[in-house]
C-alpha positions in Angstrom: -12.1 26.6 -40.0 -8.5 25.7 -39.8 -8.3 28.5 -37.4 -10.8 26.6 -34.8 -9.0 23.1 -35.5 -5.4 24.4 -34.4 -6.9 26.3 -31.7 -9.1 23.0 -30.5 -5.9 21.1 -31.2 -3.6 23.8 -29.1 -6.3 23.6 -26.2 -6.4 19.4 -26.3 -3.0 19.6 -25.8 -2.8 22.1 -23.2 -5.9 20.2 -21.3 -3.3 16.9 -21.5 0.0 18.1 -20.5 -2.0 20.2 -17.2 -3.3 16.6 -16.4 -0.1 14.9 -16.8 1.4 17.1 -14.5 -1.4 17.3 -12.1 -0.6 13.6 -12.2 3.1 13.8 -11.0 2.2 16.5 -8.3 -0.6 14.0 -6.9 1.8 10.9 -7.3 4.7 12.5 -5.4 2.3 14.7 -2.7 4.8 16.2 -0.1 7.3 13.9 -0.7 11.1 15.6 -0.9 13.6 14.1 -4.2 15.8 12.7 -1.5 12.4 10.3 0.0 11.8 10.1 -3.5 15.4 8.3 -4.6 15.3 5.9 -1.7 14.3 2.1 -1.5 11.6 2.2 1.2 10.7 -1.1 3.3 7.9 -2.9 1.7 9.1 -2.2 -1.7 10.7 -5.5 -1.8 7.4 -6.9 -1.9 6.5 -5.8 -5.2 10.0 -5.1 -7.0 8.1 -5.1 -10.4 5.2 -2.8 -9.7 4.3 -0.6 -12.6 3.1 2.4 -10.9 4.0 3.8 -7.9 3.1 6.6 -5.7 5.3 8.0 -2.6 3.3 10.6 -0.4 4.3 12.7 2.7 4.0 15.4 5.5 6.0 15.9 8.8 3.5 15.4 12.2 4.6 17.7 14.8 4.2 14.7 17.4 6.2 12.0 18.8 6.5 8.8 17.1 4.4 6.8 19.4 1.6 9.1 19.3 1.5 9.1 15.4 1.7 5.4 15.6 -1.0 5.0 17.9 -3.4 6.5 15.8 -2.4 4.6 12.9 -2.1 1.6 14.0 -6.0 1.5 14.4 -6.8 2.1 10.8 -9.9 -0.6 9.0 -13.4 -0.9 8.8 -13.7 -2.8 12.1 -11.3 -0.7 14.4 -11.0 3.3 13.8 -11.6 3.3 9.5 -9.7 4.9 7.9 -9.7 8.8 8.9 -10.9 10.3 5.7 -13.9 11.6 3.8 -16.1 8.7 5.6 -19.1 10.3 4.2 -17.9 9.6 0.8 -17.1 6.0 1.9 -20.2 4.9 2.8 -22.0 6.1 -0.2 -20.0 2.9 -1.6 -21.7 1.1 1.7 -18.5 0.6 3.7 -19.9 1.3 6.3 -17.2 2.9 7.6 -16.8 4.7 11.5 -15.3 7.2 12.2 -13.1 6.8 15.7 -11.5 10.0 16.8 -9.8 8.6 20.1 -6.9 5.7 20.9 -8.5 2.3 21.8 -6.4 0.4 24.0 -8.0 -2.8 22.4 -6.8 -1.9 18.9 -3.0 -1.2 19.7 -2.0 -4.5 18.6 -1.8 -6.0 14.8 0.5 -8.9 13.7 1.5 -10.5 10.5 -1.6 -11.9 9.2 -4.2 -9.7 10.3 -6.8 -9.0 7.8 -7.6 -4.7 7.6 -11.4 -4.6 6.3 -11.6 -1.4 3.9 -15.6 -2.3 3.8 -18.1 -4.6 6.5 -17.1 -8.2 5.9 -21.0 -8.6 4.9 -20.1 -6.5 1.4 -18.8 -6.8 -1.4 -18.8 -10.6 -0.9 -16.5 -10.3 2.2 -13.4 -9.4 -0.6 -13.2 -5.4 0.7 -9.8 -6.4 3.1 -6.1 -6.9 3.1 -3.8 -8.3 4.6 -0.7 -7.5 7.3 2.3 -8.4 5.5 4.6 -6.6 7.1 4.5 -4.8 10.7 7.8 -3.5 12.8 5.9 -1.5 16.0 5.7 2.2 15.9 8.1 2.1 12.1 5.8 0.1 9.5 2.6 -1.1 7.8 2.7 -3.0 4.9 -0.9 -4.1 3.2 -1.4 -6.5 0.3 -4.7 -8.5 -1.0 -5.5 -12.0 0.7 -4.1 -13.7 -2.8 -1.0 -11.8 -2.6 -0.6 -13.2 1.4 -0.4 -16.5 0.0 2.6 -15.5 -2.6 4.5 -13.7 0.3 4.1 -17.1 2.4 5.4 -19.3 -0.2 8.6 -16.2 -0.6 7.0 -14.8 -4.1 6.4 -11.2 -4.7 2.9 -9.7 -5.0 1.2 -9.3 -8.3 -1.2 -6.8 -7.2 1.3 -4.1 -5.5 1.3 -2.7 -1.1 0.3 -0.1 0.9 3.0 1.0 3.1 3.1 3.1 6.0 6.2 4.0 7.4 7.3 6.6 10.2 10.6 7.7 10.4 11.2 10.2 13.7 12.3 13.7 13.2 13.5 14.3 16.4 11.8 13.5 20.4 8.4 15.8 19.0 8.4 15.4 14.7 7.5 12.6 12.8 7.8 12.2 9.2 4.8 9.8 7.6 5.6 8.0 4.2 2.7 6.1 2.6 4.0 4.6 -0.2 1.6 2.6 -2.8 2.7 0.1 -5.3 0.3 -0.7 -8.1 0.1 -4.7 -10.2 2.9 -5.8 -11.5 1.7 -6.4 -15.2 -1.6 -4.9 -15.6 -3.4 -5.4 -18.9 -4.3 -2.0 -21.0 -7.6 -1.4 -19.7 -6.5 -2.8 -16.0 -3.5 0.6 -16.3 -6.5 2.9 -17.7 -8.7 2.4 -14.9 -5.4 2.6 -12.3 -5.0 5.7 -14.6 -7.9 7.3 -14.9 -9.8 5.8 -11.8 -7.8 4.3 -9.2 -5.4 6.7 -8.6 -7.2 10.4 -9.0 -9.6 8.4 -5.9 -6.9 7.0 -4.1 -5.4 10.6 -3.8 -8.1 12.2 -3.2 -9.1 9.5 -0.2 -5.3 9.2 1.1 -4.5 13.0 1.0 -7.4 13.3 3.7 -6.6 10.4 5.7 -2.8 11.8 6.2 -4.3 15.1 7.1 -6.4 13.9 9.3 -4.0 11.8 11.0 -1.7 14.7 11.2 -4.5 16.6 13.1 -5.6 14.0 15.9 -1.8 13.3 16.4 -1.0 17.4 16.8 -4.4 18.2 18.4 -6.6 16.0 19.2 -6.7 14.6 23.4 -4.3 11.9 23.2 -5.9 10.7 27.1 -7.0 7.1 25.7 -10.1 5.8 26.3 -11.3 2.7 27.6 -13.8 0.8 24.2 -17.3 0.8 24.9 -18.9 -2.3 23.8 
């Protein structure tokens, strides 16, 4: 008997430390220590986030061509270049776009980035452009946070930063940096936790990937939107 509880025990514990670390490797995806030690732009935003994630992989393209493709990211425009079957089984709705738009090369502070058809979820599925410096960053934040940043307040619900940073004339480094809420309440950090974040990798891994492929491989000739 005491031989089954220690070994239960010895397995529990084993079970927990390989998910914390599975944790850490998924928080810090491809990211090097030196990206890890660094301030990043956006951060500023949420100075008091409680979790936060710093992701990365090197794009054998130019800058412009990796920001091209991302600048076209949301429901409405290109979605979001991941699993979009998995998407819309949460009715996003989401497209999947696998060419530059001329009509979607342009965002500016302000503009709302639908994660979901405005007709779901009650029209909340968005955020908001909070920060944008052309072919160099994307910052995201919720609609309630857009109104802190406005009156000079930080977010309470964390960003979503995309940052490029060139290589040389033909490599491009992509950072995507998330930033959870500031002061989450126990079961809010359980689902971030448990939920959230295990999703959120799982959805963001792809989408980088997938970037990473139509910026190295994919026909960069763009083409004219077809209404």
């Amino acid at each position: 008997m005491w031989t089954s509880l220690v070994l239960s025990a010895f397995l529990g514990a084993a079970a927990m430390v390989a998910m914390w670390e599975a944790r850490r490797w998924a928080l810090v995806w491809g990211a090097t220590p030196v990206e890890l030690r660094r301030a990043w732009p956006g951060d500023e935003l949420s100075p008091r986030a409680v979790e936060i994630s710093t992701r990365a992989l090197t794009i054998s393209a130019p800058l412009d061509a990796v920001w091209s493709w991302l600048i076209q990211i949301g429901q409405d425009r290109a979605g979001f270049y991941s699993y979009t079957w998995l998407e819309n089984l949460f009715r996003c709705a989401m497209p999947r776009v696998d060419r530059i738009v001329p009509e979607w090369q342009e965002r500016t502070v302000g503009d709302t980035v639908w994660l979901a058809r405005r007709d779901r979820y009650h029209g909340e599925a968005r955020q908001k452009v909070v920060q944008i410096v052309r072919r160099h960053l994307l910052t995201l934040a919720s609609p309630s946070d857009w109104g802190r940043i406005l009156r000079r307040q930080t977010s309470q619900s964390g960003t979503w930063a995309f940052i490029l940073v060139p290589i040389d004339a033909n490599t491009t480094r992509l950072i995507v940096r998330s930033r959870g809420p500031e002061a989450p309440t126990f079961f809010g950090r359980f689902f971030w936790v448990a939920v959230f974040e295990p999703a959120h990798f799982i959805m963001e891994r792809k989408m980088m990937l997938h970037l990473k492929s139509l910026a190295e491989h994919t026909d960069r000739a763009v083409v004219p939107l077809v209404s």
